[in-house]
N, C-alpha and C positions, 0 to 999 in steps of 0.2 A: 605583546610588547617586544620589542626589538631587541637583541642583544648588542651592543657596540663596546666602541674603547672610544676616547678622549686623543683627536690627535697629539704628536709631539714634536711636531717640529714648526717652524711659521709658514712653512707651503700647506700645513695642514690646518690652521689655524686660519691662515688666511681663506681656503676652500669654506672652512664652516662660516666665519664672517659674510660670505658670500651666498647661502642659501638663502634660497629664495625665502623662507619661514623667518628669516633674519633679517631681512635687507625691507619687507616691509613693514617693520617695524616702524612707528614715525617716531621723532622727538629723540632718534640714539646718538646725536653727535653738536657736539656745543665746542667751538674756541673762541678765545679772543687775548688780542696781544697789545696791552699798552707799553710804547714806548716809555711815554713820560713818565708816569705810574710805576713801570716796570715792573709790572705783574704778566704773568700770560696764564689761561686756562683751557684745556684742552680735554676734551669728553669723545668717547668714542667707545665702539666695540672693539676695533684692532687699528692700533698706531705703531708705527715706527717708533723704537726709542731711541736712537742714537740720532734723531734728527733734531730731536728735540733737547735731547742731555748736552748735544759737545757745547753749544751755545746760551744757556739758561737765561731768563729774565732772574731778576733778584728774586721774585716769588715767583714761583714755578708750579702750577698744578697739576695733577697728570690722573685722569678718572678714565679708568680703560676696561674692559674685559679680559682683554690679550695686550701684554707690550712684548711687542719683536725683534728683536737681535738679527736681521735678513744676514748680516754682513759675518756677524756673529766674531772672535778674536778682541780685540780691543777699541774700545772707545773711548778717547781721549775727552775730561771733561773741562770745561775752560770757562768757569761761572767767573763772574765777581767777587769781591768779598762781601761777605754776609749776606751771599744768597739761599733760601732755601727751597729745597728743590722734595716735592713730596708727591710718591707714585703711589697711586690703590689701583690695583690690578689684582686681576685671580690668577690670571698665567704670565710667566715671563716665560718667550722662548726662544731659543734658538737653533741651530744646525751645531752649533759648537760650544765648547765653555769660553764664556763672556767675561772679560779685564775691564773693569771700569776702571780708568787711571784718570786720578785727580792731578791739576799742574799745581806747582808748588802756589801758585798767585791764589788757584781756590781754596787751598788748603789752608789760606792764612785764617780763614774764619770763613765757614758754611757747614751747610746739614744735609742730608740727603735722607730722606725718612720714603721705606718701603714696607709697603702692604702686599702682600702675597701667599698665596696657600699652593698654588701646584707652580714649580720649578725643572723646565727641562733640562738645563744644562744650569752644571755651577758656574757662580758667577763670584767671583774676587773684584775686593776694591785695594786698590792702593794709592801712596801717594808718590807718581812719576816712577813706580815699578817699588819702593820700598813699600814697607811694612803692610806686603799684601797678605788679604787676609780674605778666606770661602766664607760667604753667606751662609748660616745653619738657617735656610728657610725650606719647605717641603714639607708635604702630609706628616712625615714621622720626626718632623724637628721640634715640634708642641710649639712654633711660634709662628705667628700672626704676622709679626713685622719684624723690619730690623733697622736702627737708627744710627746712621752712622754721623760722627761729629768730627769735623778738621778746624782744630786750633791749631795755631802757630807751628803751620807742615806736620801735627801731629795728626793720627787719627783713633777714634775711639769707635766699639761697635760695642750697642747694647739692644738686648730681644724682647718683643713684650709678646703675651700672650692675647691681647685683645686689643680692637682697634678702640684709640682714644675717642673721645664725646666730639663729634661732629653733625652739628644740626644744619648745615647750610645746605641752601637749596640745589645748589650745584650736584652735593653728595646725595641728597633726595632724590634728586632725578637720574644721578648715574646707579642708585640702588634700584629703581624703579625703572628704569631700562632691565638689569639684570634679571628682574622677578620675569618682565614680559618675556626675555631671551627662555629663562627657563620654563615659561609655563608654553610659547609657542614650542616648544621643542619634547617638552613632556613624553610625549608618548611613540614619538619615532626615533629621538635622539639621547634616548635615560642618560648616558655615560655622564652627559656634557650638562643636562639639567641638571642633575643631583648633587654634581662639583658649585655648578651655579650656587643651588639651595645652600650647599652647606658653606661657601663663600660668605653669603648674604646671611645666614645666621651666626656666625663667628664674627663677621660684623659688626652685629646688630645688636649680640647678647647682652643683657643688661642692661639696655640705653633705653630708657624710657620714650623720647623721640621718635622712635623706630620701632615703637612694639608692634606694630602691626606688619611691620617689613619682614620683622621677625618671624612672627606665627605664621603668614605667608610663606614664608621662605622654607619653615620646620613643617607644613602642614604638605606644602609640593614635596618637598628631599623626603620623610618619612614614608610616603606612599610610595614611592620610588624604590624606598632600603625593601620596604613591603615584600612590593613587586618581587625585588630578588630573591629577599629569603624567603618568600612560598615557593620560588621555583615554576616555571613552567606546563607544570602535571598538577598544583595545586590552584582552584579558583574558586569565585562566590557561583553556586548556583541558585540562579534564580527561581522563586517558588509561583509565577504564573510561565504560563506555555507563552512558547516563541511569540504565536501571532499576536498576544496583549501589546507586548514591547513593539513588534512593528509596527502595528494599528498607531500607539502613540507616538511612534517619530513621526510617521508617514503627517500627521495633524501639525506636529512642529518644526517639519519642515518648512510648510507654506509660509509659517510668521517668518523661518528664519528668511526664507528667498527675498519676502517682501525688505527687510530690513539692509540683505546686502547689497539689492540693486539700489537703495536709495546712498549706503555705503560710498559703492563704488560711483556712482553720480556726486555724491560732496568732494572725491578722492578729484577729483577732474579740476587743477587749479588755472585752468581758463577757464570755467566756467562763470556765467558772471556772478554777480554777487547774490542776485534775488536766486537765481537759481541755486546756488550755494544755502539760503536760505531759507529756501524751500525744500532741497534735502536734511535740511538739519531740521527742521518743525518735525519732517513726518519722521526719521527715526528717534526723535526725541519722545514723540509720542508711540513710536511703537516700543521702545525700551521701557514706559512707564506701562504699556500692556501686556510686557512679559514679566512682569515682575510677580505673576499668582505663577508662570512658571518655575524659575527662581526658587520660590517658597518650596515649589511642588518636591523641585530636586532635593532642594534641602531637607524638607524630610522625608524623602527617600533614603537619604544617608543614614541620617540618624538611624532610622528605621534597622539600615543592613549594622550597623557600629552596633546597635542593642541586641541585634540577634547573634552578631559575632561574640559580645563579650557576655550572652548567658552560656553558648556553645561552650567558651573557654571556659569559664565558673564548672560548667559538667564535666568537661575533661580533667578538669583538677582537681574535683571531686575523687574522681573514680581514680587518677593516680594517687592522690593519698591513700584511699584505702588500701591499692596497690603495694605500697611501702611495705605495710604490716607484713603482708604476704609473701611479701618477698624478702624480709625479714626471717620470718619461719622457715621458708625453703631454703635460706643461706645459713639455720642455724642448722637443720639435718645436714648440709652437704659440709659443711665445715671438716664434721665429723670424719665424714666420710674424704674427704681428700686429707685431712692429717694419717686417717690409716693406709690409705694409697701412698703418699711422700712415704714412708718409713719402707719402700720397698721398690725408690724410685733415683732414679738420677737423673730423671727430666727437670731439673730444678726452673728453666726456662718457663716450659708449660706451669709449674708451681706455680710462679710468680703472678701467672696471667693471670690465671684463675683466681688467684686471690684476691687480685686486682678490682677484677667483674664488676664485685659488689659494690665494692668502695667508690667503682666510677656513677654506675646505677644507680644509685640511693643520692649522691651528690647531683647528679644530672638534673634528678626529679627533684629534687629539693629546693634545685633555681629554678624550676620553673613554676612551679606551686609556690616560691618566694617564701620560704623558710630558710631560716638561718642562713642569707646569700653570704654572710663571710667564712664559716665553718665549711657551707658547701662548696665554696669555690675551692678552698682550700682543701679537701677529701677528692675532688676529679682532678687538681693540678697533682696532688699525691699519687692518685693513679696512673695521671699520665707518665711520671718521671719514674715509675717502676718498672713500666712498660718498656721506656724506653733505653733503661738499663739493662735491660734483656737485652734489646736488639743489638747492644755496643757490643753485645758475646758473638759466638759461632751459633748456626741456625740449629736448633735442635726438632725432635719431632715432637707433634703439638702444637706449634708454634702459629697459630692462627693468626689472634686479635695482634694489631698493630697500633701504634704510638698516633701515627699521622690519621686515623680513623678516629680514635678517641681524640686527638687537638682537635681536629673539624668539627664535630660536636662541642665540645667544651665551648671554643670560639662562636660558634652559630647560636650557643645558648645565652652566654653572657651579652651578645650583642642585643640579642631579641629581650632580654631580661633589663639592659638599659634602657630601651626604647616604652616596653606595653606598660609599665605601672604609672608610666605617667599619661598616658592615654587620656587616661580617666578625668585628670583635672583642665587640659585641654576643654574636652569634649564639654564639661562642667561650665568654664571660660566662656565656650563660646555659645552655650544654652542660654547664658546670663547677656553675651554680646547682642542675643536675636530679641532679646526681650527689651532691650535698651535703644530706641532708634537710634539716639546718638552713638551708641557705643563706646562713649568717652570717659566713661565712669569702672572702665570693666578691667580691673588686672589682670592682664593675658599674661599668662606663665611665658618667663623667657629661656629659651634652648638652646645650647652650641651644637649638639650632638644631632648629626641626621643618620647614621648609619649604626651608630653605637661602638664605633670604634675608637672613640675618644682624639682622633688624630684632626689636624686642620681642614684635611681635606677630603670628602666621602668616594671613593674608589668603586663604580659598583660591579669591577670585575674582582675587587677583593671579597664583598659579599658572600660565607657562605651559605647557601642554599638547606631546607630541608632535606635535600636528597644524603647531608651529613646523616640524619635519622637511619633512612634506608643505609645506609652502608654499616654504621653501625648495631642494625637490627640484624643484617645479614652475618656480617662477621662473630658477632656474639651465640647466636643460633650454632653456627659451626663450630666454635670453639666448644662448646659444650654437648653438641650431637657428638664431637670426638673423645670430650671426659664419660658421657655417658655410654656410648654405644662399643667405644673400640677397649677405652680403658675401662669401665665397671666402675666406677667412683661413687660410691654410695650415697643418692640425695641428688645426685646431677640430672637426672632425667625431671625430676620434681623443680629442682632450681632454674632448669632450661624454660621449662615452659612459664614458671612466674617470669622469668627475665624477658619472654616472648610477648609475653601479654602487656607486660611493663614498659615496652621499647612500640608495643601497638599504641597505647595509651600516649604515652608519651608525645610520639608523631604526631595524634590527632589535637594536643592540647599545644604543639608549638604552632603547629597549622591554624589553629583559632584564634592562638596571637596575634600570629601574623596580621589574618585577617581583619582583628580587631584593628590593629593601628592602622590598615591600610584605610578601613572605612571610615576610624573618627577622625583620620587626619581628614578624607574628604568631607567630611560633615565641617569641618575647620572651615577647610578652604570655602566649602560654600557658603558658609555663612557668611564670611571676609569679604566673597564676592557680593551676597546680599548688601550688605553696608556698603562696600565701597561704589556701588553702581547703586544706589537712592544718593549717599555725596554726589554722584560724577554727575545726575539726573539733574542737581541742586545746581549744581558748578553750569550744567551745559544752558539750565534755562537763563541762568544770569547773563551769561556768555553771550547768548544768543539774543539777549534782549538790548543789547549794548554793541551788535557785530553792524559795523557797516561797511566790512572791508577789512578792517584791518590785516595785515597777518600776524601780528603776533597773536590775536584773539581768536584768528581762523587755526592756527597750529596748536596751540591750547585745547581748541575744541576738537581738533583731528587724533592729538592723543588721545583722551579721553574718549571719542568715539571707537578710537582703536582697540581699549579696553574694553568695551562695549560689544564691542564686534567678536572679540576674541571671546570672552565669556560666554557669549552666546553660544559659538560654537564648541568653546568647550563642554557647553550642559548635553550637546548634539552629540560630542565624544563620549558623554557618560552614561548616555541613554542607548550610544549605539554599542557601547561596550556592554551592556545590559543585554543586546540583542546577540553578540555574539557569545556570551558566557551561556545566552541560553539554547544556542545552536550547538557548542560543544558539548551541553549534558545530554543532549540529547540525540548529537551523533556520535559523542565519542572517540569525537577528532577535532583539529584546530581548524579555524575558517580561515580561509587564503586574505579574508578582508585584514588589512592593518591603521592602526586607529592616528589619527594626524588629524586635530583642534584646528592648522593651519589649512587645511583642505574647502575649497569652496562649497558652499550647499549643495551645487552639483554633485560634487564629489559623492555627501553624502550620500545622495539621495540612488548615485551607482552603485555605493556601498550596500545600501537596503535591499537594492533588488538583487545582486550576488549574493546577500544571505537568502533570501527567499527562494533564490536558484539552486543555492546549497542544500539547504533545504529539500526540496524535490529531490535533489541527487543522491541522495540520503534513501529516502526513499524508494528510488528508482532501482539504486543496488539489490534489492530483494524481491525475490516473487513472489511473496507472500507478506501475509501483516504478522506482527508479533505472535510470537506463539504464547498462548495463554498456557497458567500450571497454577497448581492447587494440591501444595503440596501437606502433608502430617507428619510431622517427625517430634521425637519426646527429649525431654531435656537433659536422657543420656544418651543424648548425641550430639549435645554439642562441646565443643572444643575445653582443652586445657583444663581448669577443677571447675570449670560452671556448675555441670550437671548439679553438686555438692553446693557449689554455692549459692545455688538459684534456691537450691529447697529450704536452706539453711536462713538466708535473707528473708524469704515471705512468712516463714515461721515466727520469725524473731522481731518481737512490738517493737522491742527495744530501739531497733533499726527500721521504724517504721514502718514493718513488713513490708520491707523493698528487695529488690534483688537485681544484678544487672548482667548481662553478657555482652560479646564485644561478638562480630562478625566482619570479617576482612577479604575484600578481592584478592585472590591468590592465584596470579596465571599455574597452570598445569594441576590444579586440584584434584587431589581421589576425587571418584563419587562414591566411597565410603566414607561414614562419619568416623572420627577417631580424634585422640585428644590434641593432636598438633593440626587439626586441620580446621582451622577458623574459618573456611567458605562453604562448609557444607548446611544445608545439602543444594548453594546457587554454583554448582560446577558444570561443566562442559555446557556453557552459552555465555554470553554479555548482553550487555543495556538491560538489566535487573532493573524491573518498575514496579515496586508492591501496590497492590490495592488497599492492602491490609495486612496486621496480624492480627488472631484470634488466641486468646489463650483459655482453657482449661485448666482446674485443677483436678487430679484424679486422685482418687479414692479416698474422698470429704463428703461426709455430711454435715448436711447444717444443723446449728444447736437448735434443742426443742423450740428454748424461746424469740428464736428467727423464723419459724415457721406458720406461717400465713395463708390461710385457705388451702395447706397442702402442696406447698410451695415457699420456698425460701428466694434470694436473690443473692449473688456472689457477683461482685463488681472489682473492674480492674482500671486500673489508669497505664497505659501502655505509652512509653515516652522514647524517643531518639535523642541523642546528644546534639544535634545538625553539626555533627562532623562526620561525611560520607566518603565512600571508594564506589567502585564501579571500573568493569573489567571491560578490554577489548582485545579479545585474543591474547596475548601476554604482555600489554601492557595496561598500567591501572593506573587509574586518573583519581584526585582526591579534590573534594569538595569541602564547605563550609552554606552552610544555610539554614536558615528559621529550625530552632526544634521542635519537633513536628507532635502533637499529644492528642489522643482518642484514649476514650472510655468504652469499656467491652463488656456488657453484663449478660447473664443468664439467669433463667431459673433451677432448680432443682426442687427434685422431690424428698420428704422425709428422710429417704436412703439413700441419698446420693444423687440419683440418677437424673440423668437431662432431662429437662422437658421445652424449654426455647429462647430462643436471642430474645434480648430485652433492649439493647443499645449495641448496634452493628457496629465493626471496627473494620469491613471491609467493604467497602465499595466503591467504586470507578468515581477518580475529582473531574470535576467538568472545568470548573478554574482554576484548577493549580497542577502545576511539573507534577508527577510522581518520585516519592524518593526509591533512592536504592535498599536493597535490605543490609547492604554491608555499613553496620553505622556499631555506637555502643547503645542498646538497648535497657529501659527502666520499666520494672514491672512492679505494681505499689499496687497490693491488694488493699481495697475499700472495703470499711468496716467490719474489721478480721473478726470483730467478736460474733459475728453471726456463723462461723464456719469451724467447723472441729479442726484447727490442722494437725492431729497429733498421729493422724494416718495418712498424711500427706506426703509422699514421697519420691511424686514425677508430674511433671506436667506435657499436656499436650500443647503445642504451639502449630497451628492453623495460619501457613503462607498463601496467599493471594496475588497475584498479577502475571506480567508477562514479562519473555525475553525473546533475547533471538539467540536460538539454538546451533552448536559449530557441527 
């Protein structure tokens, strides 16, 4: 997905009005002007405003996208009296700050009521140059509108937060333009969609009328917020190989081709009428045969939302237990830095350090959703100690920074608005798909698409995950320099819990993420289900009663439009499926970029540059993967595993479980040792396990387990599907299905092997391989058959291949 900004000026504005993904659009422009009446209505993407303001009808409509200010300086207003004049627009722009001056004549009695979330230039009203006064509208002004009142040459300006109850069809169809703007734009132009979404749900919020405009609008803008906070290095990978996914466009292609040429044949308005008529039969009937497609996507979604949100439940698992831990390491090191201070005047370095914890424990606290008012309140504490530091002179020590722990703190609270509500979403529209009508189903209503609480969603304000990585880095150092340079007693112990703490973490915001990215799309596709079985209702009637007309021919052209677009959207989600599974498995980004508004053609060029990639991929290397088989014991792996592994499968209490984490780490020893989370997958990338095997050493089985001279020791070996994987020095992060095998053996009286009972490696013929850098769950089955009280290492048995540097 594309990175952009949102122009700001009306040369800029008017370029995006003008893209071609825009312009064909049908149905985005409606006016009409009664004299008598003296009303006028005007609908559009981008208008002039001062063409329309200096001279107003008594009632004034204005449903726009963009209203522009070309001229920009002042615009003399010259209504009637008791005219009212009411703009909804999302952008006002202009080259300069805008004077609306009202003449004494309008001032005697009129209103001017505005709708607006992004503002480029301020804009002042006055009456004939007095009692001017700046609009407070803009993302960070918390208001929606502003209504201004002229009585008797006076004027009054008051703010609301939400747009008033409007159910006319007028505002239906200029919301419903919007949605189209934003969802053809979706995936080549985020800045501009996401502003869209979050326009149309500040809208919509609350109004019963519009719930659907709403979860629409919250279902596009949250996959969007998604998109940015996973970052570009974070994606869903998918668990069959590339060619499954090709195989199934290349079949939905054909429906789609047939669908567009009969499209662009209805599109043809000299066409005659039969023939008109005969394009509309056969895509009527071929929209009612893609509807087992449809379904198909749709639980697809669902599918990836279930498997993101057990990933996340595992990652918050394992940072709770995390807490304890790092708890105990901050209670030793305490110590240990209050006897360092008493022989110190780095008071600066003090501070930080003391800091750590109190940001650490609150961080994880909001993401695991415990006590979010306490914990918000312990990381804003941290932060402002921090940053009392740095108002001093720079002292030595002085690592962690202020503006590394805000971007965190910001990147969590916004991700912590958005994923808890996820769930009743997803819930909503399980309940929407089981309802043909859908008419019975409370869809939860949302303002928020970013979680920044402001009018408008910014997706260059967006922090990223890569908040985590800075703060993992910086933290790591602060404390390599209390343990290594200073001796601070407890610091080398607190470092590596805070290292481990800050891996956890990453993997469980990354699961978030991905969770709302996939139930928003489970949302939206369902929304599309329902709304295209209506459009299918709508187009047979339409069609049964079409003899020409046009207004029945343009009704039906929208509608079809939707139709059209949807389809190609499922084509963008299947092909984004194909390139999520060309990146895991080249470990690079595919040159292909995803646009809904793209012809079949297009696709179908798209499909065969990834299958060209593909080969190139391939082509780069003289050889195939290098196969390894590797052994290493469980004092070799990283941070206090070793200890805690032997400690977990001993202990009923805890299920005899035990877990360890494994992390891509460009430039890794290939010695094992406690800070080195990648051993022993160093010096290569594209890590693909066949399997892992575990043993336990030096266990016999109890008498009463033993059976022909033979016992059985069973293990249940589990992934979190939150994954990494390296390419040279950089590392890519994943989310996907968690992946679980059983591994049994037998043993004899005394211990000793005698054969696999249930293999945990062997080569998948339909599914990706995962990487081995994931967080790992080892849950010994039926512990009471096995002594563990001379248990005190285990072998772990790696399987697969890479490519070797």
């Amino acid at each position: 997905m594309l990175a952009d900004t949102q122009p700001n000026t009306p040369a800029g504005w008017q370029a995006y009005a003008s893209l071609r993904e825009v312009t064909e659009i049908p149905a985005t422009a409606d006016a009409s002007r009664d004299e008598s009446g003296r009303t006028e209505i005007h609908r559009n993407i981008y208008l002039e405003g001062a063409d329309i303001l200096q001279k107003p009808l008594l009632d004034c409509e204005i449903y726009t996208d963009v209203l522009a200010f070309t001229e920009g300086g002042e615009v003399i207003l010259s209504p009637d009296e008791d005219t009212t004049i009411e703009i909804n627009a999302r952008v006002l722009t202009a080259d300069q700050p805008v004077h609306l001056n009202m003449t004494k004549a309008g001032a005697r009695s009129s209103a001017l009521m505005i709708y607006a979330t992004v503002v480029d230039q301020p804009i002042s009203v006055s009456v004939e140059g007095t009692q001017r006064t700046t609009l407070d509208l803009g993302p960070d002004s918390g208001h929606v509108g502003a209504e201004i009142d002229f009585a008797d040459g006076q004027l009054k300006v008051s703010y609301t937060a939400r747009h008033e109850y409007d159910a006319t069809e007028i505002y239906q169809a200029f919301l419903a333009t919007e949605l189209r703007v934003a969802l053809a734009l979706f995936w080549n132009r985020p800045a501009i969609a996401i502003s869209i979404c979050s326009y149309v749900a500040q809208s919509t919020y609350n109004i019963q009328a519009h719930s659907l405009s709403n979860a629409q609008a919250v279902s596009l803008g949250q996959q969007l917020a998604a998109h940015a906070m996973a970052g570009p290095r974070a994606k869903y990978a998918p668990t069959l190989p590339f060619q499954r996914y090709h195989d199934t466009m290349k079949d939905q292609l054909e429906a789609a081709k047939a669908f567009e040429d009969q499209y662009q044949r209805f599109q043809d308005k000299d066409a005659e009428v039969a023939d008109k008529i005969a394009a509309w039969t056969t895509m009527l009937q071929n929209a009612q045969d893609q509807r087992a497609t449809r379904l198909s996507v749709q639980s697809q979604t669902l599918a990836k939302y279930q498997d993101a949100r057990s990933t996340a439940d595992a990652c918050a698992k394992q940072l709770s237990d995390d807490d304890d831990e790092l708890q105990d390491a901050k209670d030793v090191f305490d110590q240990g830095l209050v006897d360092w201070e008493k022989g110190q005047i780095l008071k600066a370095a003090f501070a930080i350090l003391s800091a750590i914890f109190e940001f650490a424990f609150g961080i994880a606290e909001l993401c695991i959703g415990n006590d979010p008012g306490g914990a918000a309140k312990g990381v804003e504490d941290a932060v402002e100690s921090v940053e009392k530091v740095e108002e001093g002179a720079a002292e030595a020590g002085q690592i962690m920074t202020s503006s590394t722990l805000q971007k965190l703190s910001t990147f969590t609270e916004a991700l912590q608005k958005l994923y808890p509500k996820v769930d009743a979403l997803v819930a909503a529209a399980n309940k929407l798909a089981a309802l043909p009508g859908g008419d019975e189903v409370d869809l939860p209503s949302l303002n928020d698409i970013s979680g920044s609480g402001g009018s408008d969603a910014d997706s260059s304000l967006i922090t990223s995950l890569a908040a985590w990585d800075d703060w993992e880095l910086e933290c790591d150092q602060q404390m390599e320099w209390a343990a290594d340079q200073e001796k601070i007693g407890g610091a080398s112990q607190f470092r590596l819990a805070l290292r481990k703490h800050a891996v956890h973490g990453r993997a469980l915001a990354q699961a978030q993420a991905e969770a709302i990215k996939q139930g928003q799309q489970y949302v939206q596709t369902t929304l599309e289900v329902l709304q295209s079985d209506r459009d299918i209702q709508n187009l047979q009637t339409l069609l049964d009663t079409y003899h020409g007309e046009e207004a029945i021919y343009a009704a039906g052209q929208a509608q079809f439009y939707d139709r059209f677009l949807q389809l190609k959207t499922s084509l963008a989600i299947q092909l984004q499926y194909i390139i999520d599974a060309y990146r895991f498995y080249a470990l690079q980004d595919s040159q292909v970029r995803l646009e809904s508004q793209q012809s079949v053609g297009d696709f179908q060029q798209n499909l065969s540059t990834l299958q060209t990639e593909m080969q190139n991929v391939d082509n780069e290397y003289a050889e195939d993967f290098t196969p390894f088989d590797y052994y290493v014991y469980s004092d070799e792996l990283p941070s206090n595993f070793p200890q805690l592994v032997i400690d977990g499968l001993k202990d009923s209490s805890q299920g005899n479980k035990a877990t360890f984490t494994l992390v891509a780490t460009p430039q890794a020893s290939p010695q094992a040792g406690e800070h080195n989370f990648a051993y022993p997958f160093t010096n290569g990338s594209h890590y693909r396990l066949d399997g892992l095997e575990i043993q336990l050493m030096d266990v016999k089985p109890r008498p009463e387990a033993v059976h022909d001279g033979r016992a059985v020791v069973s293990l249940k070996i589990e992934t979190s599907g939150s994954y990494s994987d390296i390419q040279h020095d950089q590392v890519f992060y994943f989310v996907s299905p968690i992946q679980q095998k059983r591994f049994s053996y037998e043993i004899g009286p005394d211990g000793s092997f005698l054969r696999i009972r249930d293999k945990a490696i062997f080569e998948p013929t339909n599914h990706a391989e995962p990487p081995p850098f994931t967080q790992w769950t080892i849950t010994l089955e039926a512990p009471e058959n096995v002594d563990l009280s001379t248990l005190n290492k285990i072998q772990l048995h790696w399987n697969g291949k890479y490519r070797p540097y």
